[in-house]
C-alpha positions in Angstrom: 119.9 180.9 154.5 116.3 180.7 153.8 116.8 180.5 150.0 119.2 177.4 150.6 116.7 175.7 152.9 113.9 176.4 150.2 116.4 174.5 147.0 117.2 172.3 149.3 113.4 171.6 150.8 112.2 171.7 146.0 114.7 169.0 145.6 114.1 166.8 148.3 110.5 166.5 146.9 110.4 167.4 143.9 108.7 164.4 141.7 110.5 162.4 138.6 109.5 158.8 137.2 112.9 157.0 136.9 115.0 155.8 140.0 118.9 155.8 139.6 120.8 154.5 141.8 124.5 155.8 142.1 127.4 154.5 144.6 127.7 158.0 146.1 125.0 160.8 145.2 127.8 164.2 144.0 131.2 162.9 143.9 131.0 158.9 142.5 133.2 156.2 142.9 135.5 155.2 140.0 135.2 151.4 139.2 138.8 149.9 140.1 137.9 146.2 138.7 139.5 144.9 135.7 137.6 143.0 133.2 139.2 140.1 131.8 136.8 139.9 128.5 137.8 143.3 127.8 141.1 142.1 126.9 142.4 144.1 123.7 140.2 147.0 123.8 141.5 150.0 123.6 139.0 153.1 124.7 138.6 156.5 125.5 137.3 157.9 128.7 136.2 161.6 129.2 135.5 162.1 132.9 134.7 165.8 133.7 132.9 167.9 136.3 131.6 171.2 135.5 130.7 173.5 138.7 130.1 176.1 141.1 130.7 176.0 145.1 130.1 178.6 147.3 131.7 178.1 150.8 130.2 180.9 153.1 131.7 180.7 156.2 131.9 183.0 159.9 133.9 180.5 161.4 137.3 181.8 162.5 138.6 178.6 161.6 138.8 179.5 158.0 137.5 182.4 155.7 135.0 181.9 153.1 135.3 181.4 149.1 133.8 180.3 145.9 135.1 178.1 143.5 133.7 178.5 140.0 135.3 176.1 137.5 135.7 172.7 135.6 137.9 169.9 136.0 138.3 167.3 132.5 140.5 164.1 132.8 140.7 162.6 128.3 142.0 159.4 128.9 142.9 156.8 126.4 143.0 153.2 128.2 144.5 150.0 126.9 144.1 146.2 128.0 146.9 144.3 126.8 146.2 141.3 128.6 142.9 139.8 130.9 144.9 141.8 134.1 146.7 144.5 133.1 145.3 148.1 132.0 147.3 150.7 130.9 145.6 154.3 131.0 147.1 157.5 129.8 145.7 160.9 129.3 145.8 164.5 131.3 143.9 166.1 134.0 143.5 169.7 133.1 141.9 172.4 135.6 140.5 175.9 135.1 138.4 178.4 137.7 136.3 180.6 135.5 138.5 184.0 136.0 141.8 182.3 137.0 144.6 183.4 134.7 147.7 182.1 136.6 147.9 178.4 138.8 150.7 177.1 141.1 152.1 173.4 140.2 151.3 171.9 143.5 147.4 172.1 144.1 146.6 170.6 147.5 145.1 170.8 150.9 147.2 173.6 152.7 147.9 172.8 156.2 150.0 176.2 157.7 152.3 177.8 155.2 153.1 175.7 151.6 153.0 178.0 148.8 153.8 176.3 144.9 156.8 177.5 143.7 156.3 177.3 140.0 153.0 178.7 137.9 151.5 177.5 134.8 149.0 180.1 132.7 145.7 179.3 131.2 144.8 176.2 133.4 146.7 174.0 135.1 147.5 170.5 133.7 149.5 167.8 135.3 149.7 164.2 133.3 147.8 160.9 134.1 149.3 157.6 133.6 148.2 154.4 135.4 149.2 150.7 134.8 147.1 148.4 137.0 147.5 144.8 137.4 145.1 142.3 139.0 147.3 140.2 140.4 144.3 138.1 142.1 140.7 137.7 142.3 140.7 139.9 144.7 144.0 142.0 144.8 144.5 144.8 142.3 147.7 146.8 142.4 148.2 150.4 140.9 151.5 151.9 139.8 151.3 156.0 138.8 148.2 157.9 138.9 146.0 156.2 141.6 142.4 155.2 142.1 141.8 158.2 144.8 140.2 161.3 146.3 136.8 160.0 147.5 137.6 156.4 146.5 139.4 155.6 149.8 136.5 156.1 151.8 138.0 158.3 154.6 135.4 159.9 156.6 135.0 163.8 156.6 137.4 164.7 159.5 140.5 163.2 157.6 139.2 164.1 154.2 137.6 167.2 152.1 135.6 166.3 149.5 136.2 169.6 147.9 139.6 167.9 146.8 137.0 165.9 144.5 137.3 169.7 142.8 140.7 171.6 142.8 142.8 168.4 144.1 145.4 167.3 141.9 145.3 163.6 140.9 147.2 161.3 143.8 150.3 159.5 142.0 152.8 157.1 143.6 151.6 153.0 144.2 148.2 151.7 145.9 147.1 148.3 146.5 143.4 147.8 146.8 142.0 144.2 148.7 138.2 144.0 148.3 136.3 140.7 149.4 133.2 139.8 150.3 133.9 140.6 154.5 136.9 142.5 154.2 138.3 145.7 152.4 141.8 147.1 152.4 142.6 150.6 150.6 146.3 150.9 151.0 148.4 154.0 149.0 151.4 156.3 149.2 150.8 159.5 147.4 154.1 161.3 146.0 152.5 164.9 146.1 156.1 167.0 145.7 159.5 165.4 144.1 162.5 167.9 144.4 165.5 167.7 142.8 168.9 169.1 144.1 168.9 172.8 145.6 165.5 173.1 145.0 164.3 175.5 147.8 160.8 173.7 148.4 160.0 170.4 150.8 159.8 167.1 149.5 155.9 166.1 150.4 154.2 162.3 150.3 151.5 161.3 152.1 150.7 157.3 152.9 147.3 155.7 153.4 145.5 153.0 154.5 141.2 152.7 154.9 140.0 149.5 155.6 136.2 148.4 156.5 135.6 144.6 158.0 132.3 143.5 156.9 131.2 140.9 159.8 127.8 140.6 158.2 129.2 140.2 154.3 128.3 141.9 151.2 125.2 140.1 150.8 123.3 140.9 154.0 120.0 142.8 154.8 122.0 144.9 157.5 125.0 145.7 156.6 127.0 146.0 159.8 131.0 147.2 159.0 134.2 148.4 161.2 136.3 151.0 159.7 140.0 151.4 160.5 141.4 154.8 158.6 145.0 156.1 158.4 146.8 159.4 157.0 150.8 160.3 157.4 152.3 163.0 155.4 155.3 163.5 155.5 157.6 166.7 154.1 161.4 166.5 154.4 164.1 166.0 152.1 168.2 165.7 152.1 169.1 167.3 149.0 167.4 170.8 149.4 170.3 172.6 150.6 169.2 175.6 149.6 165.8 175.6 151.6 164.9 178.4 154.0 162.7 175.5 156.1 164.3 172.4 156.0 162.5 171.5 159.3 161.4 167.7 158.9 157.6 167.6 159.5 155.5 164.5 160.1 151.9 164.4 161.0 149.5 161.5 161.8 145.4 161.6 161.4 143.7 158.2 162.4 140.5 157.2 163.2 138.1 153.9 164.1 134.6 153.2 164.4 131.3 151.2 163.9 128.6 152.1 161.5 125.0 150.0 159.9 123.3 150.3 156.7 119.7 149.8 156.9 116.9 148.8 154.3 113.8 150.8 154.5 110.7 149.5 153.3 109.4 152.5 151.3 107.6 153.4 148.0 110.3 154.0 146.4 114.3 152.6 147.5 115.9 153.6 151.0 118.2 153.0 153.1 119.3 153.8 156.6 123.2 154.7 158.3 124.6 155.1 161.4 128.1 155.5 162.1 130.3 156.7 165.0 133.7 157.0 164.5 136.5 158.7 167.0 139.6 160.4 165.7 143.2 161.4 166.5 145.4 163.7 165.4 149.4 163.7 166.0 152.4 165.6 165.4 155.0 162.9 165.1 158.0 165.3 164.2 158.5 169.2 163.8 157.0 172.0 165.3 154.9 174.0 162.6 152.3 173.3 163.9 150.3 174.5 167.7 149.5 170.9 168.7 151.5 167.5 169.2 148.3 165.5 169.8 144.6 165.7 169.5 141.6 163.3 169.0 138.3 164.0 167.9 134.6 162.0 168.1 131.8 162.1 165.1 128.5 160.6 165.2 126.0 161.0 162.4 122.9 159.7 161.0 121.8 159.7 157.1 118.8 158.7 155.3 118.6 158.0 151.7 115.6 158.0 149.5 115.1 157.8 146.0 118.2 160.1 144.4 118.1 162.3 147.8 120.5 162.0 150.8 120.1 163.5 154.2 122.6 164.0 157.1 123.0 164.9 160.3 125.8 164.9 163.0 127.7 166.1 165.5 131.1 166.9 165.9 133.5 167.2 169.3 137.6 167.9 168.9 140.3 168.9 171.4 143.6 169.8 169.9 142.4 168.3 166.7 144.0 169.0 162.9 142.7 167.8 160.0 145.6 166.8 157.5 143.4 166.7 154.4 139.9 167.6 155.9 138.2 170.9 156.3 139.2 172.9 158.8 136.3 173.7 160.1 136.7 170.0 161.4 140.1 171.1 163.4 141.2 173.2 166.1 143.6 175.6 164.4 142.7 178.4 162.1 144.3 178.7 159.1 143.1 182.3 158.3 144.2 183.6 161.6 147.6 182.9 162.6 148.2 181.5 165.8 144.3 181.3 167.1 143.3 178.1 168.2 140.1 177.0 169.7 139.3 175.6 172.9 137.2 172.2 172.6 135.2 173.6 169.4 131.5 171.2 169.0 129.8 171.6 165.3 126.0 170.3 164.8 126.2 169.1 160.5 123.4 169.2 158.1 123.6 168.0 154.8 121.7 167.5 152.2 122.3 165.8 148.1 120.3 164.8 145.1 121.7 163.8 141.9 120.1 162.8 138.7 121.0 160.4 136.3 120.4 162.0 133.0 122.0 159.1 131.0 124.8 156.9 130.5 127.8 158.4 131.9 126.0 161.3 132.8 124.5 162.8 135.7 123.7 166.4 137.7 123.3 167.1 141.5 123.5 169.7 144.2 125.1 169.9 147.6 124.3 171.8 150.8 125.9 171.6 154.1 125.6 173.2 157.8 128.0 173.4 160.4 126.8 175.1 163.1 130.1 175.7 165.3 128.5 176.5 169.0 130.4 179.2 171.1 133.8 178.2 172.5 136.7 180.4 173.8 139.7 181.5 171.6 143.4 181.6 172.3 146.1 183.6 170.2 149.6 185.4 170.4 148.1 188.7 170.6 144.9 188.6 172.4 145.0 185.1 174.9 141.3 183.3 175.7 138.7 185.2 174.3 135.1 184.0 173.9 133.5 183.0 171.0 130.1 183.5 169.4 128.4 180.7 167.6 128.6 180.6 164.0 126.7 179.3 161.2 129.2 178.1 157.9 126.9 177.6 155.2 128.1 175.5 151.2 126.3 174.8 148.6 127.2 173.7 145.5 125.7 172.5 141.7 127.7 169.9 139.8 127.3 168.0 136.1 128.9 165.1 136.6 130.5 163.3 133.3 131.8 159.7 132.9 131.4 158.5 129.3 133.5 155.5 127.3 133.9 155.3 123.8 135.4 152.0 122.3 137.9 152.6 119.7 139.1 149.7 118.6 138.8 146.1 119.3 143.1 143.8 118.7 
């Protein structure tokens, strides 16, 4: 603990000469625009992410782990016209040790296990045609703009998926103006084909953020409006053990401020509340049919250093792409729920720009889960200490394009 507070504590004010400023400090942004005087360009793109997490966790929520690894997405990229792109390339994955990976490499919610292995690494293909269709209205087709590009807030998202999540793939239409943005997508995460014995598995989304005060403001007041449904099922796996149609439901709404700072060097204020729900809206997997959850938190940025605190309250909550630590249900302990579980967070970032396309930064998180009472199968209500669930992780960051020709 105290040599994490220490890196953290160096970082924080540790002196450099050159501000960069980045849209988000670990895990960026991808830009989603298409530019029309590109038009006949045809490029190569190497984005890539070298790095080491270690998740050391008490909670009985979930158990601990390290990912050691790197993810590389080669893409070759083509603009026939002033709005259309055409991208193709892979996305290849390997955790330093790993010999064997399943197909499917997602968020698990209770019990979905791949049912096919690669060896090596594991490699699924990217292809993406995009079409601006207006000044403002871009539409995707294949392997979306996503992960951390929608925007979702903590509770309905992990941003560890920035790291071992497959790429999403389906359709996504993306509205961005100067006082309104829409993030609208339908990820096809498992296709089956007759007597397969697995689930098919999509999941549909929609993150919004109404910016009464416009892009241009001092204060940058916003309302976002968040949405995630998956959805497993199918009619042609005959042959399935579970053929139990599942349907879950994570929303959430709120208010939140950015702030200018006048400081030696750049800064900037935010305050956001947001409240949550959670519903079951068909099966019985899993130990809830409804739950709802409330986050407030508080982040200050300065120069390249971020950070964060907030607090966390849940009753009967799950988390359908989020952290568990974030939900109700334990996913290491079958059957245990917890009653009402409250988390103080503490995070800290700083990333570096070393150059174009190129940049390094650390990550270090707290969520102290205060003592609750426990329920499961075998024991009923028990009480709970508090826990401490300490990450931290290091990252290179890489983003470089190389034109190749010029029609």
């Amino acid at each position: 603990m105290f040599r994490i507070i220490f890196l953290i504590f160096s970082f924080l004010f540790f002196p450099a000469t050159v501000f960069a400023q980045l849209d988000s400090l670990v895990f960026d942004v991808e830009r989603t625009a298409i530019h029309p005087e590109q038009r006949g360009e045809l490029r190569l793109h190497v984005a890539g992410m070298p790095f080491v997490l270690d998740n050391e966790y008490k909670s009985k929520l979930v158990k601990g782990y390290t990912l050691p690894g790197i993810w590389l997405d080669p893409t070759v990229s083509y603009q026939p016209l002033p709005n259309v792109k055409i991208a193709l390339g892979a996305h290849m994955l390997h955790f330093w040790g790993a010999e064997k990976y399943p197909n499917f490499n997602y968020s698990e919610l209770a019990s979905w296990s791949g049912r096919n292995i690669q060896n090596g690494f594991h490699c699924v293909p990217i292809f993406r045609a995009q079409m601006q269709l207006t000044k403002n209205v871009n539409v995707v087709l294949g392997t979306l703009h996503g992960k951390s590009n929608h925007g979702l807030i903590a509770p309905l998202y992990n941003d560890e998926l920035n790291l071992s999540g497959d790429p999403e793939t389906g359709v996504q239409v993306i509205w961005d103006s100067p006082h309104f943005r829409l993030d609208s997508w339908v990820n096809w995460e498992s296709f089956i084909f007759r007597k397969d014995t697995g689930q098919e598995s999509f999941s549909f989304g929609l993150s919004t953020l109404v910016r009464p005060s416009g892009k241009e403001a001092a204060w940058q007041w916003y309302l976002p409006i968040q949405a995630v449904f998956q959805h497993r099922g199918g009619e042609i796996n005959t042959e399935a053990t579970d053929r139990e149609i599942k349907t879950w439901l994570n929303a959430a709404a709120g208010v939140g401020v950015d702030v200018p700072l006048r400081m030696r060097w750049p800064a900037s204020l935010n305050l956001e509340v947001t409240a949550a729900y959670f519903g079951q809206q068909a099966g019985t997997l899993l130990p809830f049919d409804k739950g709802y959850g409330v986050l407030g938190k508080a982040s200050l940025r300065v120069w390249r250093c971020k950070l964060g605190v907030g607090y966390w309250y849940c009753k009967d909550f799950v988390s359908i792409l989020g952290n568990p630590l974030y939900g109700a249900m334990s996913i290491s302990n079958e059957g245990l729920t917890l009653r009402k579980p409250k988390s103080l967070l503490v995070d800290a970032e700083y990333a570096h720009r070393l150059g174009e396309g190129v940049a390094w930064g650390i990550q270090a998180k707290l969520a102290n889960q205060f003592a609750t009472r426990s329920h499961s199968p075998e024991e009923g209500w028990r009480e709970e200490k508090s826990t401490q669930n300490f990450s931290f992780g290091i990252y290179l960051r890489m983003s470089p394009s190389f034109l190749l020709k010029k029609f």
